[in-house]
C-alpha angles and dihedrals in degrees: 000000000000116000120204107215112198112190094017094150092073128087095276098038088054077058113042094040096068089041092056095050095050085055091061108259140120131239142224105197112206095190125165096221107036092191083060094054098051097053088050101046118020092158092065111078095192110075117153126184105229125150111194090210102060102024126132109232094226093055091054094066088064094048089066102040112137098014133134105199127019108201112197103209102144116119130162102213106182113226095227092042084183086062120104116280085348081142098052098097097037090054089046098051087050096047118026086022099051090042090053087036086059111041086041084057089052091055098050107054092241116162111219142006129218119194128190107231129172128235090212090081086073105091133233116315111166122216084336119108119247111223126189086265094069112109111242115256107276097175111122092230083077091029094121094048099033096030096071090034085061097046104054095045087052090064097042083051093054091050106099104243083220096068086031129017101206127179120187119210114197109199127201124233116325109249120180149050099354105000121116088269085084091059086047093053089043086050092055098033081065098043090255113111125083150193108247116214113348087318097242106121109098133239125208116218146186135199101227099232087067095053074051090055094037092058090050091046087053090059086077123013108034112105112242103271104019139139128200135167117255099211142135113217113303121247128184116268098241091047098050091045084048086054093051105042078053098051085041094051097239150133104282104235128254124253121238111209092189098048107104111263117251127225127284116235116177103173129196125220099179090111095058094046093055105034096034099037086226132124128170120269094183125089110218090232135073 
């Protein structure tokens, strides 16, 4: 079974690819920068330069001939997310490249599509737990970050599972080698971080190498046109930075009782467990 990977230079691609390789099957890398990928990957023979940006529709059907599952993890996160337009080219990749992704797919008679979302689009909830089934946060205080989110999940919705069997899995933050955990422990490590609020509100959090494990799990055991949370269990943000600081050797952080108080989100990941016949092996500190 060949897998189209589009996006497989990131964090989570420098993870999937070679878990997907040691499952057998072979894959198609759509990388931006091809010179990348192969260093990256020279195990991998397929490597074709695509960059989702500046693509022309009508290439994209020929870059998935022949095969089976197209997986849209490409994603363009800024470094400062406060700096002017830092969130252009993410919302991009998850509109006009998931709407090109898709009909490209159609076209080419690809099975089944698999799409990176994001669990921090539900809104607030508190100490409940979120399920699938929670609509995403539609309030126009979180319109830059939920808006997009909705958007391209919309299209990939309205898309009939029997053309298209799409499944959306929608990760929690990112923990682990380069992800934006390492800033956190640098942060502690100088006295600078801090716990917003009383830090009780939870976080729910993933080890990339599971959402790795969690894409593979969906080839071949997510229903056409499902969703499910890619999570490991949720903790509360002060005692997870507390943990950290701890496993890091570091100050713990101070708490701010007058910083706004983030969203909860408590996350469950009993669907996947279930559906996917996948659980998290990883645990989201150090």
């Amino acid at each position: 079974m060949r897998v189209a990977v589009v996006g497989p230079t990131g964090v989570l691609g420098r993870a999937l690819v070679p878990a997907l390789l040691q499952q057998g099957y072979a894959v198609r890398a759509l990388a931006r920068t091809s010179a990348k990928a192969r260093r990256l990957f020279p195990q991998v023979t397929e490597i074709v330069e695509c960059d989702l940006l500046a693509s022309v529709a009508e290439e994209l059907p020929a870059m998935l001939d022949g095969c089976d599952t197209v997986m849209h993890i490409a994603t363009a996160i800024p470094r400062d997310f406060m700096a002017p337009h830092a969130w252009d080219a993410n919302t991009r990749l998850r509109t006009d490249g998931v709407k090109m992704l898709l009909a490209a797919s159609l076209k080419a008679g690809v099975r089944r599509y698999i799409q990176q979302s994001i669990t921090m689009a539900y809104p607030d909830h508190g100490d409940s737990w979120i399920t699938e089934e929670m609509p995403l946060d539609a309030s126009p205080e979180r319109a830059r970050v939920c808006a997009p989110v909705m958007t391209m999940e919309q299209m990939i919705r309205d898309t009939p599972v029997e053309e298209l069997e799409w499944c959306i899995l929608r990760g929690g933050s990112f923990v682990g080698q380069d992800t934006f955990q390492d800033d956190t422990l640098e942060r502690l490590r100088l006295g600078q971080e801090i716990v917003p609020c009383d830090g009780r509100n939870f976080t729910s959090l993933i080890h990339v190498s599971d959402v790795a494990t969690a894409f593979v799990a969906a080839v071949e055991h997510a229903p056409a046109g499902s969703v499910f949370n890619v999570v490991a269990e949720p903790l509360r943000q002060g005692d997870y930075l507390d943990r950290l600081a701890d496993s890091s050797g570091a100050p713990r952080p101070r708490r701010d009782q007058s910083a706004h108080c983030p969203p909860s989100w408590r996350c469950s990941n009993q669907a996947a467990k279930a559906r996917l016949k996948w659980q998290p092996l990883h645990g989201v500190t150090p």
